[in-house]
DRENZA-203911 format. One record per residue: residue in one letter; x, y, z of N, C-alpha, C in turn. Coordinates in steps of 0.02 Angstrom, whole numbers, plus 50000, padded with zeros to 5 digits. Example, Ala and Ser with C-alpha at 12.3 -4.5 7.8 and 13.67 -1.06 7.14 Angstrom:
// DRENZA-203911
a506604971650390506154977550390506604983550390s506424988850354506844994750357506455000250394
// end
This chain:
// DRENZA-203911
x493294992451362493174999551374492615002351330x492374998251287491725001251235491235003851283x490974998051352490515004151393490455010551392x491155012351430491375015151457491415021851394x491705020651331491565025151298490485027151280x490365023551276489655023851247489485028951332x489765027451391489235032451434489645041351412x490335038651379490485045551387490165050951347x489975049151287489615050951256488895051651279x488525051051287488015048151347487975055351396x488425054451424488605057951483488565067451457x488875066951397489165074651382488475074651362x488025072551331487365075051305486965080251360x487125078751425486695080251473487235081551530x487655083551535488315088251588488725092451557x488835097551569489455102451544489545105651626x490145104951643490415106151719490975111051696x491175114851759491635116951770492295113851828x492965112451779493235108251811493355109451875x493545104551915493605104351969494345101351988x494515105352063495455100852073495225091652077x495745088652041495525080052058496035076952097x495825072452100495815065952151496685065052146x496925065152171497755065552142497895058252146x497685053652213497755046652238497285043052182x496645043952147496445038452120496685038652054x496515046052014496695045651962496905053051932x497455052851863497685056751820497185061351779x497495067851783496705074051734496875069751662x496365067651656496435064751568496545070351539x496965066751473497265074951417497105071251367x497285075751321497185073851252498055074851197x498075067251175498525066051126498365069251071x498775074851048498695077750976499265074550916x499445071450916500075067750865500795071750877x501035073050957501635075750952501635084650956x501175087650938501105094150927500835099350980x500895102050993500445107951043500045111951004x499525107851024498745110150983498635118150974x498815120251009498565129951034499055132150968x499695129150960500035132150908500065128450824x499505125150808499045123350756499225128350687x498905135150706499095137850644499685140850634x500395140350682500925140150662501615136050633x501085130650620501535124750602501295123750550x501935119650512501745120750424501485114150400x501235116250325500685109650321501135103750309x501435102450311502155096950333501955095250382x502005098450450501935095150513501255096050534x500685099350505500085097250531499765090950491x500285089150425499895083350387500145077250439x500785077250451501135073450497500715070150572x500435077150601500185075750657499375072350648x499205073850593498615070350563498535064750566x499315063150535499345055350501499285049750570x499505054150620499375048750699498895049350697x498765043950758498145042350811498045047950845x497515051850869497365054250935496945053350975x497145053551043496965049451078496785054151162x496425050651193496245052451260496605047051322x497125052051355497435047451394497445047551465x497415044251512497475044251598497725038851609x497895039751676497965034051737497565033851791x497435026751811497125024851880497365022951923x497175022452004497605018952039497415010152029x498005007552032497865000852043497884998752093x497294996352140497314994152190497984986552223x498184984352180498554978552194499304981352204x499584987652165500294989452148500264994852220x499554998952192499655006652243499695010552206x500025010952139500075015352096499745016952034x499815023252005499335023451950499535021051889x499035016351852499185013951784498765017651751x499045017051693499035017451629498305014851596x497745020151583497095013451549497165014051493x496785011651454496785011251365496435017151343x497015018751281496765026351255496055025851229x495805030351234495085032551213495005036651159x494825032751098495215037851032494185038651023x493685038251031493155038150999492965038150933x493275035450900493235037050805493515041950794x493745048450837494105051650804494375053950737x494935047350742495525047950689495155044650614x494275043250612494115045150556494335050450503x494245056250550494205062250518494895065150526x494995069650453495565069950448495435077650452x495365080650494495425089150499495495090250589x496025094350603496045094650685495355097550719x495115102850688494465102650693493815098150727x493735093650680493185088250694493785083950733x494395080650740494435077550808494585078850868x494785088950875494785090250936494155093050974x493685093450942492775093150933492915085450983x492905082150958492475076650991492905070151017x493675071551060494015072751086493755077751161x493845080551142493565087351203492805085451232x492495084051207491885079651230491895075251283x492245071351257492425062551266492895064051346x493235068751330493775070851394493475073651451x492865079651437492445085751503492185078151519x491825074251479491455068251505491645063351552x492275060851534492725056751584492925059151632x493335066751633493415069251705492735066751747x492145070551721491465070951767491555065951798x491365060351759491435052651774491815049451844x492305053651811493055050251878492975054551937x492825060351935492405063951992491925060252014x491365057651998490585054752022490905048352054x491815044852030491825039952066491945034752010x491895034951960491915030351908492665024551923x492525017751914493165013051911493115010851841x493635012751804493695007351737493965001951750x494204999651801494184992851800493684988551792x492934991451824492574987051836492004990151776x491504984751747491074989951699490624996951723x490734997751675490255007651664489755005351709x489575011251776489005011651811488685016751772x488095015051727487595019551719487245024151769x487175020651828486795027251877487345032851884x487825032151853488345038551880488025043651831x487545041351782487245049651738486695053051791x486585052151838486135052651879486625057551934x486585064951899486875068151944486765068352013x486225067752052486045067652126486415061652152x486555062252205487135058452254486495056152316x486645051852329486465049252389486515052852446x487125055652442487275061452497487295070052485x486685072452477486495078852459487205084352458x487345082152549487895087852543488495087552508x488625079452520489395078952490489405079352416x488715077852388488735079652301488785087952302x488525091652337488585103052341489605102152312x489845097752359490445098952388490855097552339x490655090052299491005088352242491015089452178x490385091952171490125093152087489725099652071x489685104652039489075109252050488835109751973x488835104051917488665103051849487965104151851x487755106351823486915107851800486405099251779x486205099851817485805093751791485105096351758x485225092251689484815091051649484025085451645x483705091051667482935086251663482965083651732x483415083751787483405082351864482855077951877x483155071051861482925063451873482665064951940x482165060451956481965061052012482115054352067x482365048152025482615044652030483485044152049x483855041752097484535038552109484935034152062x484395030452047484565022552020484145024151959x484475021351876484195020151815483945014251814x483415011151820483045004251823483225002051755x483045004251723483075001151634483715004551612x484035001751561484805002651525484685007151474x485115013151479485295017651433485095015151362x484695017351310484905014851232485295018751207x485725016751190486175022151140486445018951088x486475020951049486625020350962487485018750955x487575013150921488335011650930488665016550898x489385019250884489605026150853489585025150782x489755017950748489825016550667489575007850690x489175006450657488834997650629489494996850598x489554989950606489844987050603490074984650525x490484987050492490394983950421490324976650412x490144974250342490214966550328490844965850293x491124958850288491694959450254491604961350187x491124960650146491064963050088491044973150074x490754973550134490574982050146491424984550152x491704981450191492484983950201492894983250158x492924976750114493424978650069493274982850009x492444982749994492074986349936492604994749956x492434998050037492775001550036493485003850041x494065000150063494624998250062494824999349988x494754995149949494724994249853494515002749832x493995003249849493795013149832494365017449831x494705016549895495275020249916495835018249883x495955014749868496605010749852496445015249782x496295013749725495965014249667496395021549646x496285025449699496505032449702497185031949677x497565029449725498395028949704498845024449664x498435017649655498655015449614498605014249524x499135013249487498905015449402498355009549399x498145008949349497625003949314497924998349323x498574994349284498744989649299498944987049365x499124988449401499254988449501498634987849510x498214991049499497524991149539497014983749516x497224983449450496784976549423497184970349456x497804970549491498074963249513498064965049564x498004971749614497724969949682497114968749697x496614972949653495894969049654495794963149643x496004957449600496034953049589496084948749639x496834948449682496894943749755496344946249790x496254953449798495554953849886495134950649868x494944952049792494244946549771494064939249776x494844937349764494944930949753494784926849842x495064932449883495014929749923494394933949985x494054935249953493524939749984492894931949961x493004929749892492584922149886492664917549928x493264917149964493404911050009493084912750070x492714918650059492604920050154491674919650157x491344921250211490704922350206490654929050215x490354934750171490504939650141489964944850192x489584941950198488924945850232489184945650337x489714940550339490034942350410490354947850422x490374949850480490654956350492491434954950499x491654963850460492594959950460492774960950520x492534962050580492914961950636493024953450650x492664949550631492644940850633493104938750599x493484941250555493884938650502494654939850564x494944932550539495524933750607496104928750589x496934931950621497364929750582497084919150533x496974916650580496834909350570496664908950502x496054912850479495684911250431496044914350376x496184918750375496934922850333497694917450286x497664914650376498424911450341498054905650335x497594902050345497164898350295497334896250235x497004903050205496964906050128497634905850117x498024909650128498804909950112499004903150093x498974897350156499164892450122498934887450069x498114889650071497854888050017498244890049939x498374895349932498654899549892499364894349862x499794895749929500444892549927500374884849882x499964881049910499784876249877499604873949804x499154879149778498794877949694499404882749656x499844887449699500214892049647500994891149653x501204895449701502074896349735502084900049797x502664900249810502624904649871502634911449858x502974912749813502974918249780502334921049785x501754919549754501424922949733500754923349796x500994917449850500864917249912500854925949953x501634926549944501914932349979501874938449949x501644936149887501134944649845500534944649858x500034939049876499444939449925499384943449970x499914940650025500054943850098500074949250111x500704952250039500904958950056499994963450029x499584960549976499064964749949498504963550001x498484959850054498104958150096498354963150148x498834962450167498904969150203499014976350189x498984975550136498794984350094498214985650128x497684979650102496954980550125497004984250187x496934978350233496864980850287497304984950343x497854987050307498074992450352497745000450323x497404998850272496735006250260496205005350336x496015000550333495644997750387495454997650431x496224995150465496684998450536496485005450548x496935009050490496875016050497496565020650515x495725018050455495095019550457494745019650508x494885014950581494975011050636494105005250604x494105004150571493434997950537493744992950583x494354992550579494374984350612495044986850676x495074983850723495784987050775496334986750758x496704981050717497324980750688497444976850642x497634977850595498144973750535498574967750575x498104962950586498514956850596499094952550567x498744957650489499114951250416499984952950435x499984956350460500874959350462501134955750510x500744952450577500924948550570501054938650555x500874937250480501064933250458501674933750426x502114928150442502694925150424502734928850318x503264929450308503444929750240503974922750232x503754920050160503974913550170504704915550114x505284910850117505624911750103505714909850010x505914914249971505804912649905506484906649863x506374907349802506954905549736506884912349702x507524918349707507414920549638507354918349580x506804922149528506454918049480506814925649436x507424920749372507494927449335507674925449250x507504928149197507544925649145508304923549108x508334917849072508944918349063509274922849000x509884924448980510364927548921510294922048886x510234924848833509974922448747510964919348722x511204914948700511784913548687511654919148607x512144919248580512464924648504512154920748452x512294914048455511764909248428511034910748412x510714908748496509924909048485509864915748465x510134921648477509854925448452509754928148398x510154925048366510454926948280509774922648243x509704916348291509104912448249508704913748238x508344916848329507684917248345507544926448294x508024928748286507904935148229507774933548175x508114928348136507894925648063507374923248054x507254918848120506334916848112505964919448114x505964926148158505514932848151505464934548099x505854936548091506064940248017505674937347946x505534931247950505214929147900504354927647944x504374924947993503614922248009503394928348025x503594935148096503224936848107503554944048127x503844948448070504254954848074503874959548131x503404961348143502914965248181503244962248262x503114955448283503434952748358504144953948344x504474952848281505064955848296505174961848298x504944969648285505094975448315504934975448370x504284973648397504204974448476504954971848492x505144966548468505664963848526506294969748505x506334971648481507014975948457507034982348509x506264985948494506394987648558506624988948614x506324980948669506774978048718507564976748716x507644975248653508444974648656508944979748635x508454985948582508964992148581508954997148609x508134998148663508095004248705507995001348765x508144993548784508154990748839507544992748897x507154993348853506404993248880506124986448931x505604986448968505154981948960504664981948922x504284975048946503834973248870503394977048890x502954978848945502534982948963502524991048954x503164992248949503454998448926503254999748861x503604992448826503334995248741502714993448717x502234990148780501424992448742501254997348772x501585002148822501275008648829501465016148754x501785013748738501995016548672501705020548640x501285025648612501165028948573501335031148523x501255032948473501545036748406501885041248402x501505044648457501615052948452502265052348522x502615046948540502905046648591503715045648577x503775044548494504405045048469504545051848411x505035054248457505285060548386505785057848339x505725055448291505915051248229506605058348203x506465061648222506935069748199507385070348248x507175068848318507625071848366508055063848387x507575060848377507845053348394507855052648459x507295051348496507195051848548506555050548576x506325046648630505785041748641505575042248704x504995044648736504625046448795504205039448806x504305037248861504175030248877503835034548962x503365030248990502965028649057503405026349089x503805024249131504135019049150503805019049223x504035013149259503475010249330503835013749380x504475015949358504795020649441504715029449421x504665031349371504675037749366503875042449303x503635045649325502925047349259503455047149175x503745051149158504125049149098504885049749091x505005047349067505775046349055506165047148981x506575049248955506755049148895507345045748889x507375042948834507715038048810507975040048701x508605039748686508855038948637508465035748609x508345037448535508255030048489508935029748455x509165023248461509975022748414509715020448326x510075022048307510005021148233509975015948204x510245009448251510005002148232509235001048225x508925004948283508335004248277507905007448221x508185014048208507815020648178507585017648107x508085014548075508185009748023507745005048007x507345003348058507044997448053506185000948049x506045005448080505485008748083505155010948023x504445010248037504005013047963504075021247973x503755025047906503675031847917503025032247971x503255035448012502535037248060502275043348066x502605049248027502355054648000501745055247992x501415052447944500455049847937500185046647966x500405046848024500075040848092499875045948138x499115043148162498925048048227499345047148289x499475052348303499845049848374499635048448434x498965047448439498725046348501498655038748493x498865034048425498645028848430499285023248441x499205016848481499615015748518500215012348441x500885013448459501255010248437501105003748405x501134997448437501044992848434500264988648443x499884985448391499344983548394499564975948375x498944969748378499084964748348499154964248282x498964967948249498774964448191499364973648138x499624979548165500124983248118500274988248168x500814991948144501294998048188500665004048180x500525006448238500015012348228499395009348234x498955009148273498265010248263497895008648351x497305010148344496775010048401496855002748420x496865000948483496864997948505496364996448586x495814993248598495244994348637495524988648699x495884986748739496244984148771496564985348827x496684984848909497014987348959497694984148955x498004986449001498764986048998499124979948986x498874977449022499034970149069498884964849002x498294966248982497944960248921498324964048820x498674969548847499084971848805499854967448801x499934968248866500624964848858500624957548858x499944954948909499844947948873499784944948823x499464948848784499584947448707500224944148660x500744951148685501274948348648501724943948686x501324942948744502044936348795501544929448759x500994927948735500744923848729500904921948652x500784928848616501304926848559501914923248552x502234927948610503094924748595503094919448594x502644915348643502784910848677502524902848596x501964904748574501684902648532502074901548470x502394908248437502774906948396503554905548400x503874909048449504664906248451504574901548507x504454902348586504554897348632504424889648611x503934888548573503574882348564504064881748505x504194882748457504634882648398505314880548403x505704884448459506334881848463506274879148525x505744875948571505974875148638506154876348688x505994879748681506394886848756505794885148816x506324884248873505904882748934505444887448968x505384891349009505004894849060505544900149082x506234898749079506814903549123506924907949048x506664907948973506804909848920505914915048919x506174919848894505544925748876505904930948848x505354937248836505674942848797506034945748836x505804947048904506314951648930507114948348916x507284943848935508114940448921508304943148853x507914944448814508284950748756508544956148793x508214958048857508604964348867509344963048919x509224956848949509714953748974510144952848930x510114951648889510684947948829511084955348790x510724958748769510704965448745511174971248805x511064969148845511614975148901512234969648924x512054961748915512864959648919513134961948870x513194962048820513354961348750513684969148745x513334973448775513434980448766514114981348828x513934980748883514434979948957514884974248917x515094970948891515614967748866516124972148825x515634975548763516034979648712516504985948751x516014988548792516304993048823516904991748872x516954986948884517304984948949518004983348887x517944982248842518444982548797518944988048777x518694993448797519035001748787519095004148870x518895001948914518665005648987518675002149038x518765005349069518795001549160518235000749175x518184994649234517424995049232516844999149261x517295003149313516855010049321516615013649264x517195014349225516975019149157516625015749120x516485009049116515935006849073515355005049111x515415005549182514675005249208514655012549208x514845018449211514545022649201514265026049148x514455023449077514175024949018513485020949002x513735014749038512955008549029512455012249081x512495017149148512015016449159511765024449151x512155027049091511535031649072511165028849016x511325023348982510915020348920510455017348959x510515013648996510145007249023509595011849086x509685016949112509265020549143509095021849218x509525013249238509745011649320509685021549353x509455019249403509535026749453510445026949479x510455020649498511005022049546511605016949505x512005017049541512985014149507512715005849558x512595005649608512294998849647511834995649623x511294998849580511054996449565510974993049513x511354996149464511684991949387512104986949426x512704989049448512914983149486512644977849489x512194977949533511694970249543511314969449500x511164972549442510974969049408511364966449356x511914969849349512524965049295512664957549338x512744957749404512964950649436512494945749435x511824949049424511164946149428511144940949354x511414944049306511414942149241512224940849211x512594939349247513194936549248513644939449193x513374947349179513724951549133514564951249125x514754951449176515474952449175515904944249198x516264941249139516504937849174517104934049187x517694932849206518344933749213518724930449140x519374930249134519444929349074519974920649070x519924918249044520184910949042520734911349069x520694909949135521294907149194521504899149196x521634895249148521564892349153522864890749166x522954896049156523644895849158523834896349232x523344899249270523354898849336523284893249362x522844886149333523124881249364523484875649357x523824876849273524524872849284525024872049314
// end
């Protein structure tokens, strides 16, 4: 149907008609799809439902007869770039164009089945009278000619991006909504896999095949896992894309999601943890507050390099943390911890908590290579030290740290009443959702039955 759009455009440059009754047997008065809404009543609907009706497609729709059935089908909507633009304005502008144009069209006789007849811009008819009878549109510049010998030039509506041009803009957009750290590991995969492609091709060429390609390339040098965090950031991409209409559809959705292993850290036994504190404690007290942290405000580690100075009230006892589901959150400091802390009174507070090298100071570093830091530490000084596999890291302090806590409690309380005290410490949104994560980490667990099977 691209002809077919390029004459409509084409067409409106040089006709503006007054409609005429149509053809009832060949074909349907094309209308125009507004996203659900009745356009005329625009400024009485609230910006709720005009953002809503935005967020669709709109589109130009008819039927033809089909010669084989008898009846009229259905042709393919005619959106013209449109749904670029996000103001009703500019797409019922040029919409309304696209539509006076096509009627004309289907008046002069036009078949979309078969390709765009260019001589149909050639208002004069072969038959003087029966054109009086059918059409009375003003012709423009009145060809003197029937027939166009040479082919229309007309300018395609948008060139075609390259794949490098599309995701350069895709990534722009994205950038907007996601924080710094999200945005540096989804840039990362498009890039990664924006190298595997030939960059200067246009992304309309890029197609499922070559996609799940890459994917299994992926699957191969890494996991599946991190396969199916490709996929899902691959189709972030390009459902901007889609949208944008750059390319016709987000294919990646449909590729298969492959089936995983939950991957989750393990609980520290009363033991290791008693150890792995004494060895801190003497090699490297600084990795051990970070970790205390995690285990007495049940943080993540990323949590406590977002930290600031000025982000604990040492008076009120009480600690403003970023967290990844909500902008800030507050959290207790308990007095196990408070105890352990330097005076930070004479500390700037804009400077981050935790640095490599003391508590308080500037730190020139992004998020991600913040918290890498101290997982590379851990790993350097306790993992390698006592042996701890890959299923062992800091977070399992906080695993270990809320069994330990959901145990004590469960000692005075039912276990409603102690999941409901754990999950105002622990910060869970919901009662299901502590849930699964106590079963996740094998918090609760029955008590020696072993009289049951004598």
């Amino acid at each position: 149907m691209s002809n077919i759009l390029l004459l409509l455009q084409r067409v409106h440059q040089n006709v503006h008609q007054t409609r005429h009754s149509l053809d009832k047997k060949k074909f349907s008065e094309p209308k125009i799809y507004t996203g659900g809404v009745d356009i005329t009543l625009w400024n009485e609907l609230s910006k709720e439902e005009q953002s809503h009706a935005i967020s669709k497609d709109w589109y130009i729709y008819y039927k033809f007869l089909d010669a084989t059935t008898g009846k009229l089908k259905r042709m393919p909507n005619i959106k013209g770039g449109c749904n670029r633009f996000k103001t009703k304005r500019e797409r019922i502008a040029i919409l309304t164009k696209l539509r006076d144009a096509l009627e004309y069209l289907l008046e002069k006789g036009l078949n979309p089945y078969l390709d765009a007849d260019l001589s149909l811009l050639d208002a004069k008819s072969s038959n003087s009278n029966e054109s009086k009878k059918t059409i009375t549109a003003p012709i423009v510049n009145k060809p003197e000619v029937t027939k166009i010998s040479e082919p229309i030039k007309t300018e395609p509506i948008e060139p075609v991006l390259s794949i490098k041009e599309a995701f350069e803009y895709a990534l722009k957009i994205k950038k907007k909504s996601l924080n710094e750290t999200s945005y540096m590991n989804f840039a990362g995969r498009i890039n990664r896999f924006k190298k595997a492609l030939d960059q200067n091709a246009p992304i309309t060429s890029l197609n499922r095949k070559q996609t799940n390609e890459y994917l299994n390339s992926v699957l191969e040098s890494t996991s599946a896992r991190n396969r199916n965090n490709t996929r899902i950031d691959l189709s972030t991409l390009f459902e901007v894309l889609a949208n944008d209409e750059i390319i016709p559809e987000n294919f990646i959705k449909r590729i298969n999601t492959l089936k995983t292993k939950p991957e989750r850290n393990k609980t520290y036994t009363p033991d290791m943890q008693e150890s792995i504190y004494s060895y801190l404690k003497k090699n490297d007290p600084l990795l051990l507050l970070f970790i205390k942290f995690i285990s007495y405000n049940f943080l993540r580690p990323v949590e406590v390099c977002r930290l600031k100075v000025g982000d604990l009230d040492i008076k009120d006892k009480k600690l403003y943390v970023r967290a990844k589901n909500k902008l800030v959150k507050i959290k207790i400091i308990p007095e196990i911890l408070i105890k352990d802390l330097p005076d930070l009174s004479l500390m700037n507070k804009a400077d981050f908590l935790f640095t490599p090298s003391q508590i308080g100071g500037e730190w020139i570093a992004t998020e991600n290579n913040r918290r890498d830091h101290f997982s590379k530490r851990f790993k350097a000084i306790v993992k390698d030290h006592f042996g701890l596999g890959a299923d062992y890291g800091m977070y399992s302090f906080r695993h270990t740290f809320i069994t330990k806590l959901y145990r004590e409690l469960r000692k005075s309380y039912s276990p409603f009443e102690a999941k409901s005290i754990l999950m105002n410490i622990t910060g869970h949104s919901t009662m299901s959702a502590l849930e699964l994560y106590l079963r996740d980490i094998d918090a609760e667990l029955p008590e020696d039955y072993s009289h049951l099977l004598e």
